[in-house]
Predicted model as a PDB file, atoms N, CA, C, CB and O in Angstrom, pLDDT in the B-factor column:
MODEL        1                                                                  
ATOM      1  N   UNK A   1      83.105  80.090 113.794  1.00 63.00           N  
ATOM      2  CA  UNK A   1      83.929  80.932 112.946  1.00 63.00           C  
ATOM      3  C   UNK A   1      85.146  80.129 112.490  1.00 63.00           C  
ATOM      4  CB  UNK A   1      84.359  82.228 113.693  1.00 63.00           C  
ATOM      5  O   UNK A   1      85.664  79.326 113.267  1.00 63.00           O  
ATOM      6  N   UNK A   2      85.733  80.365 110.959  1.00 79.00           N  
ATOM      7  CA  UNK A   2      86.926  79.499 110.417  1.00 79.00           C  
ATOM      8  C   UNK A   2      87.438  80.887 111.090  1.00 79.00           C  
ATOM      9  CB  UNK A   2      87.228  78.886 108.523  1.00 79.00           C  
ATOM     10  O   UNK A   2      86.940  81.907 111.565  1.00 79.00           O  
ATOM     11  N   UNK A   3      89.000  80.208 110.802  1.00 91.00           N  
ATOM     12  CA  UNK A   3      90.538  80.374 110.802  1.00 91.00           C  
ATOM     13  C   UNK A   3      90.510  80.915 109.573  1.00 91.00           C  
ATOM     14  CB  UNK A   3      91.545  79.074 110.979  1.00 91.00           C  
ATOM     15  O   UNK A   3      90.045  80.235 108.658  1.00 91.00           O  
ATOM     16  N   UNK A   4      91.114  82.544 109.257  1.00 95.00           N  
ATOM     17  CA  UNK A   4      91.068  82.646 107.776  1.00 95.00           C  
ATOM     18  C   UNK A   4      92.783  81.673 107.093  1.00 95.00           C  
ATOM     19  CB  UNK A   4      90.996  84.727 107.381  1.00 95.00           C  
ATOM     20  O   UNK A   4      93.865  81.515 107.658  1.00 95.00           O  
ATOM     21  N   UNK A   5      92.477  81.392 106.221  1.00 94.00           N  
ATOM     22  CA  UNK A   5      93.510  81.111 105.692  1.00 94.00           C  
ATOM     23  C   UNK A   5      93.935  81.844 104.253  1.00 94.00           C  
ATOM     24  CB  UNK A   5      93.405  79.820 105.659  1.00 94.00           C  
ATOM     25  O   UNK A   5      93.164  82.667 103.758  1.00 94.00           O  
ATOM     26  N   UNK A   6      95.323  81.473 103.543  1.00 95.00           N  
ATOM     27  CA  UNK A   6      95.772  81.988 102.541  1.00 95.00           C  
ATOM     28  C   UNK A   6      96.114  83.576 102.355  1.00 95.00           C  
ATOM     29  CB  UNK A   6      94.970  81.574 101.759  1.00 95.00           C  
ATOM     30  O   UNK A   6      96.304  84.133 101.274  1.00 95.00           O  
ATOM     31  N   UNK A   7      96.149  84.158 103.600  1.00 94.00           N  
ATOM     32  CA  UNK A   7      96.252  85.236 103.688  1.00 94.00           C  
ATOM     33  C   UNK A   7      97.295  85.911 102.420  1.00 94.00           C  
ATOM     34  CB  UNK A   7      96.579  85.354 105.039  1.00 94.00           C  
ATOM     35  O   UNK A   7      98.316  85.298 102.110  1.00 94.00           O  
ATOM     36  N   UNK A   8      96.880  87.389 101.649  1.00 93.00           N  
ATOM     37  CA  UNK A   8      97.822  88.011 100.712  1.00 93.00           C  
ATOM     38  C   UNK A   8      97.396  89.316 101.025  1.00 93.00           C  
ATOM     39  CB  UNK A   8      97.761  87.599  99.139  1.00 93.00           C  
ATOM     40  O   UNK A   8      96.405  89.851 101.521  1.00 93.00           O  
ATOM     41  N   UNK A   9      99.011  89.801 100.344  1.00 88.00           N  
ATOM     42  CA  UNK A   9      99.377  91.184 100.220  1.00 88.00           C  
ATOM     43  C   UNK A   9      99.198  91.661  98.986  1.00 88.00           C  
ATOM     44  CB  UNK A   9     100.641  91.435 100.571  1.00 88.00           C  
ATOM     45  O   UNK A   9      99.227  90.853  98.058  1.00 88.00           O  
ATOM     46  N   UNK A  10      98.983  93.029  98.721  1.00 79.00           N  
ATOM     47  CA  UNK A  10      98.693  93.372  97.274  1.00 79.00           C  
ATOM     48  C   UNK A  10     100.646  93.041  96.945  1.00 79.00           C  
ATOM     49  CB  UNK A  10      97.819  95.449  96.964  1.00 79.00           C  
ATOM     50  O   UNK A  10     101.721  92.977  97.541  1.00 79.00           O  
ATOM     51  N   UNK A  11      99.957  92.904  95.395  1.00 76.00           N  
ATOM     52  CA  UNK A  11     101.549  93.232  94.890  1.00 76.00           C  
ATOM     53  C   UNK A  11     101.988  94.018  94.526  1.00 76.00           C  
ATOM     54  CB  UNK A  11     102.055  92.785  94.153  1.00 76.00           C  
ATOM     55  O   UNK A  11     103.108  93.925  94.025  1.00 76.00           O  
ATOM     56  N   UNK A  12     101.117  95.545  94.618  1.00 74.00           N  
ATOM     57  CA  UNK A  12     101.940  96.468  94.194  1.00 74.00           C  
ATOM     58  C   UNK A  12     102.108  97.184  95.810  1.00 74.00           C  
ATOM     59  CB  UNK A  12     101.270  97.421  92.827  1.00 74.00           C  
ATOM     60  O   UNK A  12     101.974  98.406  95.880  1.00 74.00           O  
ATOM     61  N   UNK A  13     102.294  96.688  96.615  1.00 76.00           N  
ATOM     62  CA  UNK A  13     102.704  97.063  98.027  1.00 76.00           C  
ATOM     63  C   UNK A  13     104.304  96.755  97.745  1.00 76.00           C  
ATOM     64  CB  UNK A  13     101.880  96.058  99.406  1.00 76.00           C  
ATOM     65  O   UNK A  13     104.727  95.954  96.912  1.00 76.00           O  
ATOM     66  N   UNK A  14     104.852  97.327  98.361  1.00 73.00           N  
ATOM     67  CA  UNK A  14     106.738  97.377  98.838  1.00 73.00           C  
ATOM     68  C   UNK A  14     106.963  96.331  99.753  1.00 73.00           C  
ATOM     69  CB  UNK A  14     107.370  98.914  99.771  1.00 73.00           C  
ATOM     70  O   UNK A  14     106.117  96.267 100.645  1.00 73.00           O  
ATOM     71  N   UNK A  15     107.674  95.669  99.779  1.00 70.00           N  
ATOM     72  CA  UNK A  15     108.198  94.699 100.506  1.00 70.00           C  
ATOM     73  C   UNK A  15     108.035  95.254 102.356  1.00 70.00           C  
ATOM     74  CB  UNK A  15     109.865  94.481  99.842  1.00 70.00           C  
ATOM     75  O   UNK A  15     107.530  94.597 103.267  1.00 70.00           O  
ATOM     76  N   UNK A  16     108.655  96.649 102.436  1.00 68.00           N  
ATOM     77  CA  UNK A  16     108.658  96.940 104.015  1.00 68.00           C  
ATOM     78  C   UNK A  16     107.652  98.144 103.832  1.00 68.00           C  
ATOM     79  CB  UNK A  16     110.342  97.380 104.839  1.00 68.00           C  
ATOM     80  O   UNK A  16     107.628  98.877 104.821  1.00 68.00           O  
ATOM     81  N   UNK A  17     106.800  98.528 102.782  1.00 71.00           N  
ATOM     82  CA  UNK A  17     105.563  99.274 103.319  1.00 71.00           C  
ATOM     83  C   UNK A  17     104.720  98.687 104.449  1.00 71.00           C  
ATOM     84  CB  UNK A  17     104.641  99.464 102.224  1.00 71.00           C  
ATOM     85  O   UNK A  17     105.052  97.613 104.950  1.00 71.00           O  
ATOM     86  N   UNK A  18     103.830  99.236 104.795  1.00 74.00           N  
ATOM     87  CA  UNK A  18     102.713  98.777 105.577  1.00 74.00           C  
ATOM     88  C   UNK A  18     101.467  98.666 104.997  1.00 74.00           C  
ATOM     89  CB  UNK A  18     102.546  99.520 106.597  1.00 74.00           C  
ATOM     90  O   UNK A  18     101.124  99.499 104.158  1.00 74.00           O  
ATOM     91  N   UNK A  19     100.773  97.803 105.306  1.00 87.00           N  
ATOM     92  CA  UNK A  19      99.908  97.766 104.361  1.00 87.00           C  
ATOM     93  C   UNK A  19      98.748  96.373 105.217  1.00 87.00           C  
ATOM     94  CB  UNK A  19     100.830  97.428 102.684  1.00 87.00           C  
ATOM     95  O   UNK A  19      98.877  95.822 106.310  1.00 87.00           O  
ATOM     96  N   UNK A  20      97.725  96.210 104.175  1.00 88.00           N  
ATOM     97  CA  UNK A  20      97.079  95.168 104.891  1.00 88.00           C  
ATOM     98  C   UNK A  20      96.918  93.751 104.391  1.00 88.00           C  
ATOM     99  CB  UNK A  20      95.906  95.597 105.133  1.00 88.00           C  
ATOM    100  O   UNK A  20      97.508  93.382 103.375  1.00 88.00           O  
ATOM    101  N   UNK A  21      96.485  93.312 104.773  1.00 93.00           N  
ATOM    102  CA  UNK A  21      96.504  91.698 104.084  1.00 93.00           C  
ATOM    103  C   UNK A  21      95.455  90.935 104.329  1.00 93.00           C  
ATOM    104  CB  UNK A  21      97.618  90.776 104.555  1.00 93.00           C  
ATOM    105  O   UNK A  21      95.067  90.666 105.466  1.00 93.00           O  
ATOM    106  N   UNK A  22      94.875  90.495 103.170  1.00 95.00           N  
ATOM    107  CA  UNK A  22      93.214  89.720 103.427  1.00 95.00           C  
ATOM    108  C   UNK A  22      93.549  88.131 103.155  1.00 95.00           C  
ATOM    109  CB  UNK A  22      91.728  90.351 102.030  1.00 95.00           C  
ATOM    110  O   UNK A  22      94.324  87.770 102.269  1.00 95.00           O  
ATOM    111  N   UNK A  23      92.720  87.057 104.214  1.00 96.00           N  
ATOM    112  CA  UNK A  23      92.278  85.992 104.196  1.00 96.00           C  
ATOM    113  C   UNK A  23      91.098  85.749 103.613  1.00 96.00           C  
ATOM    114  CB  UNK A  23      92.305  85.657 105.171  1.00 96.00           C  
ATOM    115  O   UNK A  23      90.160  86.528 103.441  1.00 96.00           O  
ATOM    116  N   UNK A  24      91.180  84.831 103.373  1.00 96.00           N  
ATOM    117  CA  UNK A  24      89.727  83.530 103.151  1.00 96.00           C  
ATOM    118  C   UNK A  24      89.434  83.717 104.545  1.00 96.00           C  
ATOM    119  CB  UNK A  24      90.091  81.472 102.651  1.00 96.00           C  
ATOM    120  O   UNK A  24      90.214  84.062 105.433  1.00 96.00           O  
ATOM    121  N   UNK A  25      87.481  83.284 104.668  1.00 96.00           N  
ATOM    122  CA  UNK A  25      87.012  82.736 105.662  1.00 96.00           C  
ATOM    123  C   UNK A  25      85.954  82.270 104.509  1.00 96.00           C  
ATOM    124  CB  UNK A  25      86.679  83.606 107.060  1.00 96.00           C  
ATOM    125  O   UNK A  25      85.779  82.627 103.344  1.00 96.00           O  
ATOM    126  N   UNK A  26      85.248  81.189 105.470  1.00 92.00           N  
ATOM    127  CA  UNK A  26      84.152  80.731 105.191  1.00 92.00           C  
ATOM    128  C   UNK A  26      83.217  80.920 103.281  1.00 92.00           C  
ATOM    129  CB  UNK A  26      83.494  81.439 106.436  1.00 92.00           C  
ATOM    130  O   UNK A  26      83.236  80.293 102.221  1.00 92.00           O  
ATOM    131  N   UNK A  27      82.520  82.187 103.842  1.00 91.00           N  
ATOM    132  CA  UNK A  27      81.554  83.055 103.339  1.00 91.00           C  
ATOM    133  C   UNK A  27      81.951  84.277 103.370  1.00 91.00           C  
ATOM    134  CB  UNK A  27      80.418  82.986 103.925  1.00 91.00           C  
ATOM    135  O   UNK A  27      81.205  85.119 103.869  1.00 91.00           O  
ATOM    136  N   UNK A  28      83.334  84.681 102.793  1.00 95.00           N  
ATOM    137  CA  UNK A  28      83.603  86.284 103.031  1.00 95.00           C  
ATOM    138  C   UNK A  28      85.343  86.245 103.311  1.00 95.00           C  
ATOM    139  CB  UNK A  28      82.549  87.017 104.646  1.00 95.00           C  
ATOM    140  O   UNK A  28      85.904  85.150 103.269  1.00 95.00           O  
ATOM    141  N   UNK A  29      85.853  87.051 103.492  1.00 96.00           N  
ATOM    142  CA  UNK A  29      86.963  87.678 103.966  1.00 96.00           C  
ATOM    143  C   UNK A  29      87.480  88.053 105.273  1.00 96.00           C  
ATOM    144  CB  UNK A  29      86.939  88.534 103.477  1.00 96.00           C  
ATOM    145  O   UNK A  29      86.685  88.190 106.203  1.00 96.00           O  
ATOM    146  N   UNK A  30      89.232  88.305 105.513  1.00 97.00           N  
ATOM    147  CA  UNK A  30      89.513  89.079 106.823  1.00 97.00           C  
ATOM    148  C   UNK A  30      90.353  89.618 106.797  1.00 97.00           C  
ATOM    149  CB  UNK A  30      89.641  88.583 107.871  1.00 97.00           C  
ATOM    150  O   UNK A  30      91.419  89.002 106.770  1.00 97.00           O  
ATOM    151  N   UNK A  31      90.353  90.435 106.793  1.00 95.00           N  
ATOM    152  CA  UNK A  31      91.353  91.860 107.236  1.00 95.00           C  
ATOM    153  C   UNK A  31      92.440  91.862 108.456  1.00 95.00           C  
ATOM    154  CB  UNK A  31      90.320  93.099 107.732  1.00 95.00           C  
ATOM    155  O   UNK A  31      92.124  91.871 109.646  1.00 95.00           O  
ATOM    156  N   UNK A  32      93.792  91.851 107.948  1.00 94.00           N  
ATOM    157  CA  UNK A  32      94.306  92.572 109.175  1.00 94.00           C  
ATOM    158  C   UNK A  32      95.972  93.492 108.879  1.00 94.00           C  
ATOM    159  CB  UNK A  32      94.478  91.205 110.457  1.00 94.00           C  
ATOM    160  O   UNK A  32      96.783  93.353 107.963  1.00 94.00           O  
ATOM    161  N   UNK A  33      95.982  94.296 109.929  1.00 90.00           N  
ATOM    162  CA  UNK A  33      97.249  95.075 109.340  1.00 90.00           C  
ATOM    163  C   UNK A  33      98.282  94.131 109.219  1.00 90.00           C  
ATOM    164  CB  UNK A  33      97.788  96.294 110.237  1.00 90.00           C  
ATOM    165  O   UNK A  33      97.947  92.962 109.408  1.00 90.00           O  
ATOM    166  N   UNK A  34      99.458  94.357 108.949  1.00 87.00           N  
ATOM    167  CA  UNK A  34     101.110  93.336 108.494  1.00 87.00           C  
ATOM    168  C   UNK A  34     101.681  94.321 109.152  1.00 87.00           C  
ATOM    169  CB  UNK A  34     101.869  93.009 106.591  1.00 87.00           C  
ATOM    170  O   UNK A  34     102.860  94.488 108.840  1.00 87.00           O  
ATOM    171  N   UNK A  35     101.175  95.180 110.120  1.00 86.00           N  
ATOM    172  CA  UNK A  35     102.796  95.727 110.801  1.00 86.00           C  
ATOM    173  C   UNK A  35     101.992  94.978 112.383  1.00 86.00           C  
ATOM    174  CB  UNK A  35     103.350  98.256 110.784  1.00 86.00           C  
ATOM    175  O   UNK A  35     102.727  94.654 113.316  1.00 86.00           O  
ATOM    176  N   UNK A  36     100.870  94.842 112.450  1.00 89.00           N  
ATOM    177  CA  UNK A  36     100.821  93.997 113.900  1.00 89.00           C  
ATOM    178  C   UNK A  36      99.680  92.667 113.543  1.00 89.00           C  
ATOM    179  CB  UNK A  36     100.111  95.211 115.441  1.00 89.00           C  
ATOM    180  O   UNK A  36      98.495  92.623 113.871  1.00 89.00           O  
ATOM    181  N   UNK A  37     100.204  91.979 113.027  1.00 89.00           N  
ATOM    182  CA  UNK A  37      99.359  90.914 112.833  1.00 89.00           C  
ATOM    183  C   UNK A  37      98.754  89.986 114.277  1.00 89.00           C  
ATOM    184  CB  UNK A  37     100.207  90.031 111.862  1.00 89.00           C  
ATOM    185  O   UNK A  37      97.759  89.261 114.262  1.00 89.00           O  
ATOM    186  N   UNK A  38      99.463  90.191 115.218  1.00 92.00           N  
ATOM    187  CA  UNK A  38      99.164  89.595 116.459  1.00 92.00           C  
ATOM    188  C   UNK A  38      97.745  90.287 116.879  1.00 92.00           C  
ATOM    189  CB  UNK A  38     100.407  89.835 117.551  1.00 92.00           C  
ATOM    190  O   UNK A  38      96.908  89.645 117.514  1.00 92.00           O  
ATOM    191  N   UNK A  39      97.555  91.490 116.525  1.00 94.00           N  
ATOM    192  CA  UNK A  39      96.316  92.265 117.178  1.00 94.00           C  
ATOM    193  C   UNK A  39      95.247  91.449 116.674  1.00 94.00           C  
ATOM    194  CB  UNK A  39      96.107  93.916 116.749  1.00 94.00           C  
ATOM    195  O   UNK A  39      94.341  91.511 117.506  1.00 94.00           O  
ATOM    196  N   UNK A  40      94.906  90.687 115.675  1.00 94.00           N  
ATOM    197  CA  UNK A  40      93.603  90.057 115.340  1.00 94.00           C  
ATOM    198  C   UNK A  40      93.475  90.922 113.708  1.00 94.00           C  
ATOM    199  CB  UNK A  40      92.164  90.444 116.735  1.00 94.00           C  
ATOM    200  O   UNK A  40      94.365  91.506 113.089  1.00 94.00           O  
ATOM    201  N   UNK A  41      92.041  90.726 113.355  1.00 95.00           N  
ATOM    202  CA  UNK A  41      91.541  90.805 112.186  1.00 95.00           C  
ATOM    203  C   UNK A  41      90.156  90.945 112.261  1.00 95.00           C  
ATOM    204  CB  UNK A  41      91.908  89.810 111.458  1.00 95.00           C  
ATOM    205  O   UNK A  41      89.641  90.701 113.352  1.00 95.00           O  
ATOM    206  N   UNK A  42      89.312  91.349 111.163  1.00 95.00           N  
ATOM    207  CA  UNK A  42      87.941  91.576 111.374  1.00 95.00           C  
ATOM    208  C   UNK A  42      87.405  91.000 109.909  1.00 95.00           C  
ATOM    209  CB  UNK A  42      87.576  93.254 111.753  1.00 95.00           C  
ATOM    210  O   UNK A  42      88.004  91.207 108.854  1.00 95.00           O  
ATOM    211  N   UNK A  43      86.340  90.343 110.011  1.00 96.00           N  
ATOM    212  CA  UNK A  43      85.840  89.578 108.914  1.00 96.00           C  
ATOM    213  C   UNK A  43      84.488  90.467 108.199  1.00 96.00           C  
ATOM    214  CB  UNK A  43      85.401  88.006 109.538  1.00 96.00           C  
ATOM    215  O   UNK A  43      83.668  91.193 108.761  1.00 96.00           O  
ATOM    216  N   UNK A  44      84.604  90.144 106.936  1.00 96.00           N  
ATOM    217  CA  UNK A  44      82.898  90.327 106.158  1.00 96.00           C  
ATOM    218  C   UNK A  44      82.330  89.374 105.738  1.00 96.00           C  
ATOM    219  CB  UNK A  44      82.714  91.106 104.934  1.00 96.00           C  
ATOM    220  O   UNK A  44      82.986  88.334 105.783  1.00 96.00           O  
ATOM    221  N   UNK A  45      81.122  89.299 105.246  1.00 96.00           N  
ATOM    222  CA  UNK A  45      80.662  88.197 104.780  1.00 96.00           C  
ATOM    223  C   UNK A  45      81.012  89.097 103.049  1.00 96.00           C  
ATOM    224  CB  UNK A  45      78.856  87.644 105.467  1.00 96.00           C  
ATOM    225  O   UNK A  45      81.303  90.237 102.687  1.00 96.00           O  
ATOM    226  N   UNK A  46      80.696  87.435 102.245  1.00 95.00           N  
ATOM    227  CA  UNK A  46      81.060  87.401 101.001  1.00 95.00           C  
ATOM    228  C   UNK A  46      80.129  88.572 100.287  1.00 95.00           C  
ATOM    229  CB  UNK A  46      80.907  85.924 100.451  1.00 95.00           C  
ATOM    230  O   UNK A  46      80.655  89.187  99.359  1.00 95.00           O  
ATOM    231  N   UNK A  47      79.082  88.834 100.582  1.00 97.00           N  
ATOM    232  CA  UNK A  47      78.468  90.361 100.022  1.00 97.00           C  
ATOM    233  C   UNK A  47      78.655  91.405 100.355  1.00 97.00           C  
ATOM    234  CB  UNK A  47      77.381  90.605 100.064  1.00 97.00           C  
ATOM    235  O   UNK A  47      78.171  92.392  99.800  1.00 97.00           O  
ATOM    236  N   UNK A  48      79.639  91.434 101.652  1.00 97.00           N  
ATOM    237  CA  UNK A  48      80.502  92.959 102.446  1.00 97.00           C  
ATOM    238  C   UNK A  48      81.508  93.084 100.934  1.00 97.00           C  
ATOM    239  CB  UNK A  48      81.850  92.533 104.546  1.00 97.00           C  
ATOM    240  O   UNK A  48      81.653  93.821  99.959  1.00 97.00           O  
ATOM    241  N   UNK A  49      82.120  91.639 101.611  1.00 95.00           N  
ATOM    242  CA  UNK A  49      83.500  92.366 100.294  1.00 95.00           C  
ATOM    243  C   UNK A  49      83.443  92.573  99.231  1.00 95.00           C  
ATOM    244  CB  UNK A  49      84.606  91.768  99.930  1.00 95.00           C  
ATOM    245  O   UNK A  49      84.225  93.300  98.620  1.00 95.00           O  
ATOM    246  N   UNK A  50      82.124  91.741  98.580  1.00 96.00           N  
ATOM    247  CA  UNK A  50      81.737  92.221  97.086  1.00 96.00           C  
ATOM    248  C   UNK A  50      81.176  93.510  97.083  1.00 96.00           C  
ATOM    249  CB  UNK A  50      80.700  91.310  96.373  1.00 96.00           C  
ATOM    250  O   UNK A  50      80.958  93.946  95.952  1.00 96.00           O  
ATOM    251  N   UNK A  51      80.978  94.000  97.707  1.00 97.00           N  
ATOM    252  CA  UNK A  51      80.558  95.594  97.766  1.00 97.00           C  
ATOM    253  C   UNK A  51      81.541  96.422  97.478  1.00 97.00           C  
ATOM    254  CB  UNK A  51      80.083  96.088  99.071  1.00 97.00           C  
ATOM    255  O   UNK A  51      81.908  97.094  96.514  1.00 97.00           O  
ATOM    256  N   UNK A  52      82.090  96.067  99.247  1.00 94.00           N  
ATOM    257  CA  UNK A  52      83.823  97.063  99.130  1.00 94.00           C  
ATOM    258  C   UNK A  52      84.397  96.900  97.442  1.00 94.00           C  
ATOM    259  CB  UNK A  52      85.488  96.053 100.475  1.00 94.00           C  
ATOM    260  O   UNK A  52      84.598  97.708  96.535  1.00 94.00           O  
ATOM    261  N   UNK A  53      84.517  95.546  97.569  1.00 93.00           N  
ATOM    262  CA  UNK A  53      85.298  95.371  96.261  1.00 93.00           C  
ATOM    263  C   UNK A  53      84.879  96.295  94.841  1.00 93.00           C  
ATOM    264  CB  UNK A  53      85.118  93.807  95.908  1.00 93.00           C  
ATOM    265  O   UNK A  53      85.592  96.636  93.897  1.00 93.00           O  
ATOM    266  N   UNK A  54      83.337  96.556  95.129  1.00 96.00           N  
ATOM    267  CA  UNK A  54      83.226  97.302  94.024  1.00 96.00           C  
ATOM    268  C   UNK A  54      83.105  98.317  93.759  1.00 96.00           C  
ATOM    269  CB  UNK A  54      82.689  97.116  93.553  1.00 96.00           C  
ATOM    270  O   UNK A  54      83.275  98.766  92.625  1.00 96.00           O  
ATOM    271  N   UNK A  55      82.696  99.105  94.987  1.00 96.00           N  
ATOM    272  CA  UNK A  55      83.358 100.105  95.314  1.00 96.00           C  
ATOM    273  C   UNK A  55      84.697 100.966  95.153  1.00 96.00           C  
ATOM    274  CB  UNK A  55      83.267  99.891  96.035  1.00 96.00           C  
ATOM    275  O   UNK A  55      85.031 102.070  94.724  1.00 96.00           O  
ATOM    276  N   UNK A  56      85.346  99.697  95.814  1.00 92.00           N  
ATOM    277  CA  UNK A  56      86.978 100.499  94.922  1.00 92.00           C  
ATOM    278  C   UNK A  56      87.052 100.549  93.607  1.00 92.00           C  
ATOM    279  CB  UNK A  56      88.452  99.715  95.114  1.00 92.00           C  
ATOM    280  O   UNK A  56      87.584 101.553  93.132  1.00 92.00           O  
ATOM    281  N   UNK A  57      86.734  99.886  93.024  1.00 93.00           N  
ATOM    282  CA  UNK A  57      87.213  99.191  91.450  1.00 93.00           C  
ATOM    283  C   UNK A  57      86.206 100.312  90.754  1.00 93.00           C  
ATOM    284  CB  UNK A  57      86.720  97.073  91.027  1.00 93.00           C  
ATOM    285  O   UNK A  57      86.172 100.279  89.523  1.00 93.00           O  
ATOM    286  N   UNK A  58      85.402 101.277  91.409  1.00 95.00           N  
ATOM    287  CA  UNK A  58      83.999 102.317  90.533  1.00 95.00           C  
ATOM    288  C   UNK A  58      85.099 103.741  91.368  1.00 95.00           C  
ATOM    289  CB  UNK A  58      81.376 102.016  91.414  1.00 95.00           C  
ATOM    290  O   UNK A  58      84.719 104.797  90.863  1.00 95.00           O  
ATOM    291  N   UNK A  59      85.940 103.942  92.130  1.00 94.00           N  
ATOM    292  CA  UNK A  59      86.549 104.920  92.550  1.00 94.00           C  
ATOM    293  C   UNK A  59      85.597 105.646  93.359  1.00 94.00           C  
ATOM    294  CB  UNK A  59      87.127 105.603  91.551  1.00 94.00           C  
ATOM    295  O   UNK A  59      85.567 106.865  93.526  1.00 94.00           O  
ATOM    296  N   UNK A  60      85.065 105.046  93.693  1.00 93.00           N  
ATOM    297  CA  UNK A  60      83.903 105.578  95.102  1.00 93.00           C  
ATOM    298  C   UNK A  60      84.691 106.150  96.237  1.00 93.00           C  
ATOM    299  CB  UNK A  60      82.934 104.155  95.920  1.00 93.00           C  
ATOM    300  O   UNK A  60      84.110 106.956  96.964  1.00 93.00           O  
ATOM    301  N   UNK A  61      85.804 105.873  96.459  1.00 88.00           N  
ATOM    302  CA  UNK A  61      86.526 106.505  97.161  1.00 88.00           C  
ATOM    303  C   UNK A  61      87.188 107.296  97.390  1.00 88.00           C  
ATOM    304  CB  UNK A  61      86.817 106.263  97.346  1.00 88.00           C  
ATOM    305  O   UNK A  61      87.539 107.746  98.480  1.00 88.00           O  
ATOM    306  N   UNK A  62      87.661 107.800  95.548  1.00 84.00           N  
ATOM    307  CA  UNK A  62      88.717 109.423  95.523  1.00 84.00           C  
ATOM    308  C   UNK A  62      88.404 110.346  96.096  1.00 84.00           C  
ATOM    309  CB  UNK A  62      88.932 110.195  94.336  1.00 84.00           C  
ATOM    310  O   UNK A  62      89.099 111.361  96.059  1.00 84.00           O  
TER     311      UNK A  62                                                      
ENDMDL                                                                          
END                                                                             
C-alpha cells in the first residue's frame, strides 16, 4: 500500500468547517476527516471513486 499523498480540501469548505480531505494513492483515492487526521483514512480503488464521483456530480444523493 502507498502513502497517500497531495492531500486537498474542497474550496468551497470554510477555513474552520469540518470537512474531509482526499489523497492520491496508487490506483484510487483516500479519505480522511481534518478534524482528526491522526485516526487514519480509508482508500478506493480508481473505479470506487469514479463511481462515487459520479454519483455525486448525477445528484444520486439528494
Amino acid at each position: 500500500m502507498t502513502t497517500p499523498t497531495n492531500w486537498r480540501k474542497s474550496s468551497r469548505s470554510n477555513p474552520n468547517d469540518s470537512c474531509v480531505e482526499v489523497g492520491r494513492v496508487a490506483d484510487g483515492a483516500a479519505v480522511r476527516d481534518t478534524k482528526d487526521r491522526s485516526a487514519g483514512y480509508f482508500t478506493t480503488t480508481g473505479t470506487q471513486w469514479a463511481t462515487f464521483i459520479d454519483a455525486v456530480k448525477s445528484n444520486r444523493f439528494d
